[in-house]
N, CA, C and O atoms as CSV, one atom per row, in Angstrom:
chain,resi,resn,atom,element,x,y,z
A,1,UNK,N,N,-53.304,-79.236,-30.665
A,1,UNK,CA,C,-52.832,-78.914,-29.343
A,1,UNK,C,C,-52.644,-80.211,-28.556
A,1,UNK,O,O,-53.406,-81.118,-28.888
A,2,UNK,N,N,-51.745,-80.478,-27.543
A,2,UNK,CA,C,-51.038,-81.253,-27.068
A,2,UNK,C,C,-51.440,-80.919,-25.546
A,2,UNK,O,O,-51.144,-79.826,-25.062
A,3,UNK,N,N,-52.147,-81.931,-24.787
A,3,UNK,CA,C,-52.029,-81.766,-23.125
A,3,UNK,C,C,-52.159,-82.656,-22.218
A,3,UNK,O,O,-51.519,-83.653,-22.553
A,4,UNK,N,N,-52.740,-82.808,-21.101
A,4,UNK,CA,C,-52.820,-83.834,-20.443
A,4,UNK,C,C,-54.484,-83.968,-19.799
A,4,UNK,O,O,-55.269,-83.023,-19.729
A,5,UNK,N,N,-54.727,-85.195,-19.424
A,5,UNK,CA,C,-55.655,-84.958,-18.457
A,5,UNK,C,C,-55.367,-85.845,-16.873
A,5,UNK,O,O,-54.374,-86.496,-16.546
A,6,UNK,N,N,-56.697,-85.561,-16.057
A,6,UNK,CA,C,-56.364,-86.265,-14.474
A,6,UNK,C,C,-57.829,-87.062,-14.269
A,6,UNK,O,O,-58.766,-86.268,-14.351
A,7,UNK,N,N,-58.131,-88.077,-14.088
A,7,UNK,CA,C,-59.316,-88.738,-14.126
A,7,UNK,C,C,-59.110,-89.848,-12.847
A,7,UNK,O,O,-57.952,-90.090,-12.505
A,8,UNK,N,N,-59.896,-90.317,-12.357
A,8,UNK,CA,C,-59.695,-91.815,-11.621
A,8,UNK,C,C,-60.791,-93.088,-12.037
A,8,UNK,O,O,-62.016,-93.152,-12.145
A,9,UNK,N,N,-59.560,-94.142,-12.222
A,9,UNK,CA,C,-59.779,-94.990,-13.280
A,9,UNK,C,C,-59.910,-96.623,-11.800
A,9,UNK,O,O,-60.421,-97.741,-11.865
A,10,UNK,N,N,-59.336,-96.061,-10.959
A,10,UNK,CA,C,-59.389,-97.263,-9.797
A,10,UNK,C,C,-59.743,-96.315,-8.522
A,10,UNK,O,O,-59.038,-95.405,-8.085
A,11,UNK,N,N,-60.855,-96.698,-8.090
A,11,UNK,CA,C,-61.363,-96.294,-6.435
A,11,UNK,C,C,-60.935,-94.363,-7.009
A,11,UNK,O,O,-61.189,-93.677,-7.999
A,12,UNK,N,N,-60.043,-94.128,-5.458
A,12,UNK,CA,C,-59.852,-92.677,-5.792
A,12,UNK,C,C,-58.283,-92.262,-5.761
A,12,UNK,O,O,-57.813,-91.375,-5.047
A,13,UNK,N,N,-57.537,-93.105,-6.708
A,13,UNK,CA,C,-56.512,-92.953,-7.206
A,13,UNK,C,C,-56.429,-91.891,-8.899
A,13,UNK,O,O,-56.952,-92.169,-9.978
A,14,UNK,N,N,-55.864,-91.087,-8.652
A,14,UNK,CA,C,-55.689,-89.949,-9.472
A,14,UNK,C,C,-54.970,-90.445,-10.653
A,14,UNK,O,O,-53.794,-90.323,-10.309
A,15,UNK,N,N,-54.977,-90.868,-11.684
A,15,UNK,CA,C,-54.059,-91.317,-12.939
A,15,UNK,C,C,-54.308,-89.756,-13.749
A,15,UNK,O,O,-55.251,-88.967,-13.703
A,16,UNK,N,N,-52.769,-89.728,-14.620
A,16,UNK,CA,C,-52.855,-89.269,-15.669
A,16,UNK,C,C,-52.909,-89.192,-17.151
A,16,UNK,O,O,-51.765,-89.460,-17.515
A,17,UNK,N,N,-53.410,-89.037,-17.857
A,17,UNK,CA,C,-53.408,-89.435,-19.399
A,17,UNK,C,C,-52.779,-88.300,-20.088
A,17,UNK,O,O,-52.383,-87.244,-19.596
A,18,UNK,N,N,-52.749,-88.762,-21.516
A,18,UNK,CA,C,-51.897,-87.727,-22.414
A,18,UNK,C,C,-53.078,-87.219,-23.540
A,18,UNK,O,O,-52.942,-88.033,-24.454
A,19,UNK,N,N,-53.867,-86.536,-23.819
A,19,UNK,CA,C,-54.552,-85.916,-24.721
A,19,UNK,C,C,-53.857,-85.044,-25.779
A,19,UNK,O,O,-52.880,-84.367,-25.462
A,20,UNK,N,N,-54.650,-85.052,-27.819
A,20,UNK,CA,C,-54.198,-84.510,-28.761
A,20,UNK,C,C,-55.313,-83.890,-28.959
A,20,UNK,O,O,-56.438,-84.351,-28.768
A,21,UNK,N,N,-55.004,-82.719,-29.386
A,21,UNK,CA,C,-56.958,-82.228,-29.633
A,21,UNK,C,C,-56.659,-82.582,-31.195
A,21,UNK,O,O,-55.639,-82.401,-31.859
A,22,UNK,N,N,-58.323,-83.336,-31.655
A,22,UNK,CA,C,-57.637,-83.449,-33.174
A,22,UNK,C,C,-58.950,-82.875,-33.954
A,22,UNK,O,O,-59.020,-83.213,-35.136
A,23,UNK,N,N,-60.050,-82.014,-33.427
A,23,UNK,CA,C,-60.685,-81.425,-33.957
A,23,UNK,C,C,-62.093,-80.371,-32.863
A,23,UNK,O,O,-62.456,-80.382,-31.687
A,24,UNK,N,N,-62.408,-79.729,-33.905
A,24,UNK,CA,C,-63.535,-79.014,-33.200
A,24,UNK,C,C,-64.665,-78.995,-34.174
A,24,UNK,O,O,-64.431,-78.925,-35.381
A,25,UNK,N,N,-66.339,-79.075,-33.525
A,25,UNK,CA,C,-66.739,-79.225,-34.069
A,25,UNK,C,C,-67.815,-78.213,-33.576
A,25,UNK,O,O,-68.193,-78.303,-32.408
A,26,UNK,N,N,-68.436,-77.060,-34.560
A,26,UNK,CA,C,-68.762,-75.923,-33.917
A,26,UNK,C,C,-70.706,-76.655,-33.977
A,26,UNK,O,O,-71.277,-77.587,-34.543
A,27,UNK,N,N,-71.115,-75.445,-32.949
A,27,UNK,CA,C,-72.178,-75.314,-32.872
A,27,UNK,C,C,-73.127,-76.473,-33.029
A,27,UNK,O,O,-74.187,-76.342,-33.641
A,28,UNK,N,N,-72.722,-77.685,-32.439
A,28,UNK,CA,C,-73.286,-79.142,-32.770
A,28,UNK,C,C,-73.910,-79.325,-31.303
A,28,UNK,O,O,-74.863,-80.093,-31.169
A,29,UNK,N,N,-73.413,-78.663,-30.254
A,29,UNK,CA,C,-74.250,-79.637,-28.715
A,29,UNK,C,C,-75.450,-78.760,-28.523
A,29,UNK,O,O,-75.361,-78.382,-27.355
A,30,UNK,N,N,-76.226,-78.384,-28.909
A,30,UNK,CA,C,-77.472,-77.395,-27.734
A,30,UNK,C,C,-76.680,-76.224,-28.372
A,30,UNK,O,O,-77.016,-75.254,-27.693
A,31,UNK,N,N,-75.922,-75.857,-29.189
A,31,UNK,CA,C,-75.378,-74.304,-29.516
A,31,UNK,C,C,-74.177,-74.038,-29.149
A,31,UNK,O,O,-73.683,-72.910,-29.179
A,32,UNK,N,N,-73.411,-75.435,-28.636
A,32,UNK,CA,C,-71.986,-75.515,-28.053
A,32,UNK,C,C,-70.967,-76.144,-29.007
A,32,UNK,O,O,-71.114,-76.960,-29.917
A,33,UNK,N,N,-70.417,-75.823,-28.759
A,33,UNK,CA,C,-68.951,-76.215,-29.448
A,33,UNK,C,C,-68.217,-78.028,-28.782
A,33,UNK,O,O,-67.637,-78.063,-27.697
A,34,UNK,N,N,-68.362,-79.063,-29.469
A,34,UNK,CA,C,-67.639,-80.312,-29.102
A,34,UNK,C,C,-66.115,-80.029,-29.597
A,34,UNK,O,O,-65.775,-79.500,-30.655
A,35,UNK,N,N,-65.315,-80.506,-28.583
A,35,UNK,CA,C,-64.025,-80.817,-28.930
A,35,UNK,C,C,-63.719,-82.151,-28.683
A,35,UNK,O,O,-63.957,-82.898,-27.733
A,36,UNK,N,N,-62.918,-82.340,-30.149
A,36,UNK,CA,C,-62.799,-83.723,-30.201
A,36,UNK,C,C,-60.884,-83.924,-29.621
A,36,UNK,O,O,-59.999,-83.103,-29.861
A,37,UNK,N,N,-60.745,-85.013,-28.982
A,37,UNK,CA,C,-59.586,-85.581,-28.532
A,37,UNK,C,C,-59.292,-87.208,-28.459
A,37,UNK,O,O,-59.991,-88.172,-28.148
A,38,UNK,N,N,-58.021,-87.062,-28.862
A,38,UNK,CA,C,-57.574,-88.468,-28.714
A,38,UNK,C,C,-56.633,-88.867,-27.019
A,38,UNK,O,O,-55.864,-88.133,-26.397
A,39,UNK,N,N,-56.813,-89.416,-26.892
A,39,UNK,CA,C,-56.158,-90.187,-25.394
A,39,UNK,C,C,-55.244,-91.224,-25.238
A,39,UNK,O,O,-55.569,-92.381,-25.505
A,40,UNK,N,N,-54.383,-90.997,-24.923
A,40,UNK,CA,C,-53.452,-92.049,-24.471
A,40,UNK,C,C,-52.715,-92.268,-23.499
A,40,UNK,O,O,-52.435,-91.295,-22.798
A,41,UNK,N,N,-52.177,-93.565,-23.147
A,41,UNK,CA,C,-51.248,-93.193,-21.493
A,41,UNK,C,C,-52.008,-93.543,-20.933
A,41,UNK,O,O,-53.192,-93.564,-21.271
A,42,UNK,N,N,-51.329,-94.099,-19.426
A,42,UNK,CA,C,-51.462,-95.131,-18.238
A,42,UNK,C,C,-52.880,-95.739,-18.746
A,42,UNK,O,O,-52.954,-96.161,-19.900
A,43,UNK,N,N,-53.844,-95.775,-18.004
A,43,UNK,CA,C,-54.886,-97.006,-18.090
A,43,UNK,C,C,-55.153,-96.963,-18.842
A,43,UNK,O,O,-54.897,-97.933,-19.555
A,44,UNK,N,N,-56.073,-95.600,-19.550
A,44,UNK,CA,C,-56.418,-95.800,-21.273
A,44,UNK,C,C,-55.576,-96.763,-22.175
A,44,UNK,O,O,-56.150,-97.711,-22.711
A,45,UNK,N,N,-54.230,-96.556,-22.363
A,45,UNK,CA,C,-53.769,-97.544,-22.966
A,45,UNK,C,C,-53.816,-98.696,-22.523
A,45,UNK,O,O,-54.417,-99.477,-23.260
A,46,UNK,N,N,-53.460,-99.065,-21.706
A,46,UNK,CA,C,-53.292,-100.729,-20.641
A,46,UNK,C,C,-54.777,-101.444,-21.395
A,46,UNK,O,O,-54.899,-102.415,-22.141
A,47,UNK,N,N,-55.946,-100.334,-20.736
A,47,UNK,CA,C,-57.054,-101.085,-20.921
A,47,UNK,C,C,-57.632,-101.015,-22.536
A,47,UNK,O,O,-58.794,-101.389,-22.692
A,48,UNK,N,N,-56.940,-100.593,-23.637
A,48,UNK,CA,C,-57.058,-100.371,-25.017
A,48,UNK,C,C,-58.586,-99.926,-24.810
A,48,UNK,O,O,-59.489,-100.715,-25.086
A,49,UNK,N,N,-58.869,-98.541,-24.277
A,49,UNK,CA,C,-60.009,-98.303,-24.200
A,49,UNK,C,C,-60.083,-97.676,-25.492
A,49,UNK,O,O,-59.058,-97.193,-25.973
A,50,UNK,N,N,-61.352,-97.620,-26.210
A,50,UNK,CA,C,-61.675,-96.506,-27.320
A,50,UNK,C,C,-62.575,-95.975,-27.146
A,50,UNK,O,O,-62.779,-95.227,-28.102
A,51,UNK,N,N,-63.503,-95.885,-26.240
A,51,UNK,CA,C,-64.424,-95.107,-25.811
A,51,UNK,C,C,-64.855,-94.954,-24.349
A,51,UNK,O,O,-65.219,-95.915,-23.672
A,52,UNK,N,N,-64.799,-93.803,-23.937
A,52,UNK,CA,C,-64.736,-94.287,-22.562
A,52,UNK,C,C,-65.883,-92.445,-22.038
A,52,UNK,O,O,-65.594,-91.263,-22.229
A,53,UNK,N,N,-67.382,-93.234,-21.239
A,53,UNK,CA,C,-68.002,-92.692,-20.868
A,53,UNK,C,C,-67.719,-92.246,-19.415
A,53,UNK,O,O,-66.885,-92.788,-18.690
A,54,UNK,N,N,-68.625,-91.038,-19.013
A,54,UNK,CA,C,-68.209,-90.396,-17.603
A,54,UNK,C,C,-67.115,-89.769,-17.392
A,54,UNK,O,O,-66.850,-89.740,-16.191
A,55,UNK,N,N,-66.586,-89.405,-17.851
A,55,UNK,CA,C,-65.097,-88.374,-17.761
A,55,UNK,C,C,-65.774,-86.860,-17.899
A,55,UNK,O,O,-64.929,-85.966,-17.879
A,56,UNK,N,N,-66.344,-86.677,-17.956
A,56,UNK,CA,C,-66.824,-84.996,-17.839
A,56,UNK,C,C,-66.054,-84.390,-16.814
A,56,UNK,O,O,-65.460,-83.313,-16.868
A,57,UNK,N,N,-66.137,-85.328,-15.720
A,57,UNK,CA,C,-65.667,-83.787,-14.282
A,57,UNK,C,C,-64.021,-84.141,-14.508
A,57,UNK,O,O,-63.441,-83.905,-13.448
A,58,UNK,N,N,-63.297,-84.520,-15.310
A,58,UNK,CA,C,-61.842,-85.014,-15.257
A,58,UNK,C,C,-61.281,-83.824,-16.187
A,58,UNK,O,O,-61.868,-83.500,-17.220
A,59,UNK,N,N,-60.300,-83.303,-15.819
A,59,UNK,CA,C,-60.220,-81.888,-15.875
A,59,UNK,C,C,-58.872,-82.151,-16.991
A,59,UNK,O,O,-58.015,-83.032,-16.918
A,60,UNK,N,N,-59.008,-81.141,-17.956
A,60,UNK,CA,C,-57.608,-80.893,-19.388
A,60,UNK,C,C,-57.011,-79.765,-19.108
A,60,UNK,O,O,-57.553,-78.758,-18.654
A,61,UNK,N,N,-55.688,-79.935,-19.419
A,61,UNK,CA,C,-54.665,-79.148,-19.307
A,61,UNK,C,C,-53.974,-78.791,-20.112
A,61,UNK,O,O,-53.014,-79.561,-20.161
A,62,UNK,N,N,-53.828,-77.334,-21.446
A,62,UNK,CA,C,-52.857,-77.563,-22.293
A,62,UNK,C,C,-52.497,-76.272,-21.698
A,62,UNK,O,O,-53.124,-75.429,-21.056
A,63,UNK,N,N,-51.074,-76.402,-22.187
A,63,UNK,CA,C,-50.474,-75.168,-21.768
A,63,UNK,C,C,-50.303,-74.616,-20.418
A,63,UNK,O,O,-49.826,-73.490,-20.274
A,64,UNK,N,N,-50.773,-75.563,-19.109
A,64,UNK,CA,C,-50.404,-75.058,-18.294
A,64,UNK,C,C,-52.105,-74.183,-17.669
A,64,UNK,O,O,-52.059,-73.524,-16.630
A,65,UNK,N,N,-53.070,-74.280,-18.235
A,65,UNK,CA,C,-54.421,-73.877,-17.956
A,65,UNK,C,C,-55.392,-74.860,-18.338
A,65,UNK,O,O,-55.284,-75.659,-19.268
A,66,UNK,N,N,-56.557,-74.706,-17.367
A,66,UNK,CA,C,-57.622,-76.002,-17.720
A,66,UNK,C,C,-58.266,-75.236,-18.945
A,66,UNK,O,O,-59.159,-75.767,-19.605
């Protein structure tokens, strides 16, 4: 699946990124389900991030629903 996300990467300027979901991984957090994604677009790329902590409250979008 193919979507986007909205995070702020400077002060409280809103950037958007491009997310791939490229796996799921069941019943691994506390009895929850991890989904795994790749990221790309505006700062993520600029800043060749590959891991990037604190994004929890930064909200995904495929299809038009979070």
């Amino acid at each position: 699946m193919i979507g986007y996300g909205l995070t702020t990467f400077h002060a409280n300027t809103i950037s958007r990124f491009d997310i791939k979901v490229i796996g799921i991984i069941k019943n691994t957090n506390v009895g929850h389900d991890l989904i795994l994604v790749r990221m790309h677009g505006g700062p993520i790329t600029e800043r060749g991030a590959n891991l990037i902590h604190g994004m929890s409250g930064s909200p995904i979008y495929i299809g038009g629903k979070i």
